[in-house]
C-alpha positions as CSV (number, residue, x, y, z in Angstrom):
1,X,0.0,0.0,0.0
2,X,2.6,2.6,0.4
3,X,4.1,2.8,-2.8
4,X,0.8,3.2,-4.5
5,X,-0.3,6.0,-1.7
6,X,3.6,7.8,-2.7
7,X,2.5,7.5,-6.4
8,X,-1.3,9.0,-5.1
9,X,0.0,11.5,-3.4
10,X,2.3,12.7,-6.1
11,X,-0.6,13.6,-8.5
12,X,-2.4,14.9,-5.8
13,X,-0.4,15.4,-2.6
14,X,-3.9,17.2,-0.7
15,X,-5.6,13.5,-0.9
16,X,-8.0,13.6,1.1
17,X,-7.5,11.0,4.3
18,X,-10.4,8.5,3.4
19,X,-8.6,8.9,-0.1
20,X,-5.8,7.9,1.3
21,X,-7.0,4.3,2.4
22,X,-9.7,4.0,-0.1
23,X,-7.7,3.8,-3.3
24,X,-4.7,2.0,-2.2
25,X,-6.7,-0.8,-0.7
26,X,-8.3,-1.1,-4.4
27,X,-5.5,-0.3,-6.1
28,X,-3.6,-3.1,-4.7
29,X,-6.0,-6.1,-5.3
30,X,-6.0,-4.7,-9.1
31,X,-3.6,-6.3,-12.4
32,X,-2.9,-4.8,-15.2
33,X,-3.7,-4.9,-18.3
34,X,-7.4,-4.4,-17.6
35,X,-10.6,-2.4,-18.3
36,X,-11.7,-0.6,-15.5
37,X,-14.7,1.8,-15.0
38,X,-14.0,4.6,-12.3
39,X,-17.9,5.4,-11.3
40,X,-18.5,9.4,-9.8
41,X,-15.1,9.6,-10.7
42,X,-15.9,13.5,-9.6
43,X,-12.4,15.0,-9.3
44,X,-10.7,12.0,-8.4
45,X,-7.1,10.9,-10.1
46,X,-7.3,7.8,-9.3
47,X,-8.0,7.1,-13.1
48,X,-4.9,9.3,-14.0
49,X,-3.1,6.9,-11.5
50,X,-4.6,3.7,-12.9
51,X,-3.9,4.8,-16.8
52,X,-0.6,5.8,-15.9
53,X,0.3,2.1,-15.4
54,X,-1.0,0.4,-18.0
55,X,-5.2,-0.2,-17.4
56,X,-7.5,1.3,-19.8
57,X,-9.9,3.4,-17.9
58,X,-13.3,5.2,-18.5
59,X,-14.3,7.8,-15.4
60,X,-17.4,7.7,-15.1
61,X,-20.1,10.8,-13.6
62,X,-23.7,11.9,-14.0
63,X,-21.8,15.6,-13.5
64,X,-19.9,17.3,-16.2
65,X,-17.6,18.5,-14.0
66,X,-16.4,14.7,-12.8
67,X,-14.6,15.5,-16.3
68,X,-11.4,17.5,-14.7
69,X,-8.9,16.2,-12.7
70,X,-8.7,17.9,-9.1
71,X,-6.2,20.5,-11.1
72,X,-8.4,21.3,-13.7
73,X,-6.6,19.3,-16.0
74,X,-9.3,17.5,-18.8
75,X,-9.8,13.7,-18.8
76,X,-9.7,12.3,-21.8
77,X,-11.7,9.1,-20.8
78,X,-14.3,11.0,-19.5
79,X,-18.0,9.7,-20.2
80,X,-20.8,11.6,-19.2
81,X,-22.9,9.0,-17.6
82,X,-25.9,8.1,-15.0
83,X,-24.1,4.8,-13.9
84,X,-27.9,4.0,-13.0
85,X,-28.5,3.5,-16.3
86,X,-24.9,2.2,-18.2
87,X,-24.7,2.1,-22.2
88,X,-25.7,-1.0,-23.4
89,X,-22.3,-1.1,-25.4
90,X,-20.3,-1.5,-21.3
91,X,-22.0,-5.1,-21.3
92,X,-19.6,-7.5,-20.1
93,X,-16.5,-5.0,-20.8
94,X,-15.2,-4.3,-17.4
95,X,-12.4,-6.3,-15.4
96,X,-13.0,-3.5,-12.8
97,X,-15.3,-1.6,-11.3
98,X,-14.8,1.0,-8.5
99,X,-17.4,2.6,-6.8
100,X,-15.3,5.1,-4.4
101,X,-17.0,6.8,-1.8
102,X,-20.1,7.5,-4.8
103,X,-23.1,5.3,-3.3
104,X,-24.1,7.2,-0.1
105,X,-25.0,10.4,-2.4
106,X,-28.1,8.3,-3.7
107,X,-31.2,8.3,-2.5
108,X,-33.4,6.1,-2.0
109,X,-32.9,2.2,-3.3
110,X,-30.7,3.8,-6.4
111,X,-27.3,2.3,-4.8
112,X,-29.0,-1.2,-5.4
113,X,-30.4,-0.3,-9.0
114,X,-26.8,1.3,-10.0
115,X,-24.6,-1.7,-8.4
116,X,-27.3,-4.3,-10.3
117,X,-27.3,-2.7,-13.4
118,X,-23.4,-2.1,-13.5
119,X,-23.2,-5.8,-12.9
120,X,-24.3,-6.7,-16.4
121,X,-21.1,-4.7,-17.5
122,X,-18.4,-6.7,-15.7
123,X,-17.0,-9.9,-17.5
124,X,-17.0,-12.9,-15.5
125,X,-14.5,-12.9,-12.8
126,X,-14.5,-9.3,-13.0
127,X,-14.2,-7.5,-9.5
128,X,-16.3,-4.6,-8.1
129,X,-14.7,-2.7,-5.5
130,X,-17.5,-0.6,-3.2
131,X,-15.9,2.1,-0.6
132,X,-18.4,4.3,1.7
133,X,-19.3,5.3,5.2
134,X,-19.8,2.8,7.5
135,X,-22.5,4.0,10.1
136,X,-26.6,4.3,10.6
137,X,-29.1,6.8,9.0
138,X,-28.2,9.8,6.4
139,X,-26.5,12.8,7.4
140,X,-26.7,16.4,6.6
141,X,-23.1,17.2,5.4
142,X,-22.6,20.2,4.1
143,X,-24.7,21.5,1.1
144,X,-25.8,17.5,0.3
145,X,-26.7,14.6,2.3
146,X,-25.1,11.0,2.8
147,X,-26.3,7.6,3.8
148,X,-24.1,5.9,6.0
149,X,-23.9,1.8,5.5
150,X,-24.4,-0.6,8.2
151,X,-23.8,-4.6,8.1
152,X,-28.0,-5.3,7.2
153,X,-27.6,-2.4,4.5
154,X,-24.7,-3.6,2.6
155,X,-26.4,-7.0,3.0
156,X,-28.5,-5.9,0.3
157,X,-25.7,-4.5,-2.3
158,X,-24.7,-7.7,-2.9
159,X,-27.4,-7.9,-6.3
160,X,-26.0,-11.8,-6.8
161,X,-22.3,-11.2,-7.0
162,X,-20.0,-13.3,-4.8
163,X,-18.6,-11.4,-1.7
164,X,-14.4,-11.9,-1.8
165,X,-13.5,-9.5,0.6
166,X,-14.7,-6.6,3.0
167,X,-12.6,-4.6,5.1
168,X,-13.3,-1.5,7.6
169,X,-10.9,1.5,8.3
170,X,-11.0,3.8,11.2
171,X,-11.8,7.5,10.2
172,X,-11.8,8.6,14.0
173,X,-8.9,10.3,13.0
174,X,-10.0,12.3,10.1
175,X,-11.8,14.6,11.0
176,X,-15.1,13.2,9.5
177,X,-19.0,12.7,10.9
178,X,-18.9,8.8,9.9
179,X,-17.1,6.8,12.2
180,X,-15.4,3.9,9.7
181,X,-15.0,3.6,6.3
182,X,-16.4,0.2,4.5
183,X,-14.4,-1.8,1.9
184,X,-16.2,-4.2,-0.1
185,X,-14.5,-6.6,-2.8
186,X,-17.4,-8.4,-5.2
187,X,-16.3,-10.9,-7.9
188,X,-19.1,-11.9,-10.8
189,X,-19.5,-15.3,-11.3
190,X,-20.8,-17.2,-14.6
C-alpha cells in the first residue's frame, strides 16, 4: 500500500485522508492490463493513477464536471454517464469496477439499481470494489446529504455477486461525521 499512496499523493499530494486508504486498498487487489470503469469519478485521479500504469480506464459521472482532474486538467476518458443506467455497449467490458465513496450520495434504493445494473457490465471474474461510510441513518453534510452503511444495508448491495473481501478502516482520526470507512470486494460469477 505505500508505494501506491507515494505514487497517489504525487498527483495529488492534498488527498483527502479516506482517499488515502480508499484507493490503495483497491488499487492493490488490481492487475494490469485491464478495463476498469471509475464510477462518480468527480475529481478523483485515481484514473490518472490507474492509466498511468497500464489499465484502460473510462471515469465515469452523472456531472460534467467529474470531467477535470482535481487540477483542472481535462480527462480524456471521461463519459458523461448516469451509472444507474450504463450504455448497453459497457455489457460485459469491465475487469474493474470501482465505486469510491459515490453510493451514499443516492437516494433512496438507487445504490441497489446502479450496483445491479453495473453488474451486467463486468466480464466474468470481473471485481467490483465498493468504498463508503460505515455508520446508521443519512446525514446532513454540508450543502448535500449522505447515507451511511451498516452490516443489514450492505447486505442488500450484494445484487448476486459473490462477496471476496470486506474490510473497515478507522476515520476517528480524520476529521469526519462517519465513524469507519467500509471496503467491499465483489467478484461476478458465470
Amino acid at each position: 500500500m505505500g508505494e501506491v499512496l507515494k505514487g497517489l499523493l504525487e498527483l495529488q499530494p492534498d488527498l483527502a485522508p479516506d482517499r488515502r486508504v480508499e484507493y490503495p486498498w483497491a488499487i492493490g487487489k488490481m492487475t494490469a492490463p485491464a478495463e476498469v470503469l471509475d464510477v462518480g469519478c468527480d475529481g478523483s485521479i485515481i484514473s490518472k493513477y490507474l492509466l498511468n500504469r497500464g489499465f484502460n480506464v473510462i471515469a465515469a459521472d452523472i456531472d460534467p464536471n467529474g470531467r477535470y482532474y482535481w487540477n483542472g486538467e481535462v480527462r480524456s476518458n471521461f463519459a458523461l454517464v448516469d451509472c444507474r443506467h450504463p450504455p448497453s455497449h459497457w455489457k460485459n467490458r469491465f475487469d474493474y469496477i470501482l465505486i469510491i465513496s459515490t453510493l451514499e450520495h443516492l437516494e433512496d434504493d438507487n445504490d441497489v439499481l446502479m450496483i445491479n445494473n453495473l453488474t451486467k457490465c463486468m466480464k466474468t471474474g470481473g471485481k467490483m470494489f465498493i468504498t463508503g461510510p460505515y455508520g446508521d441513518g443519512w446525514m446532513e453534510i454540508g450543502d448535500h446529504i449522505e447515507r451511511g452503511y451498516n452490516e443489514e444495508n450492505l447486505t442488500r448491495l450484494s445484487c448476486g455477486l459473490h462477496l471476496v473481501s470486506t474490510k473497515l478502516f478507522a476515520k476517528e482520526e480524520m476529521n469526519w461525521p462517519w465513524k469507519d470507512i467500509f471496503c467491499i470486494e465483489f467478484e461476478r460469477g458465470i
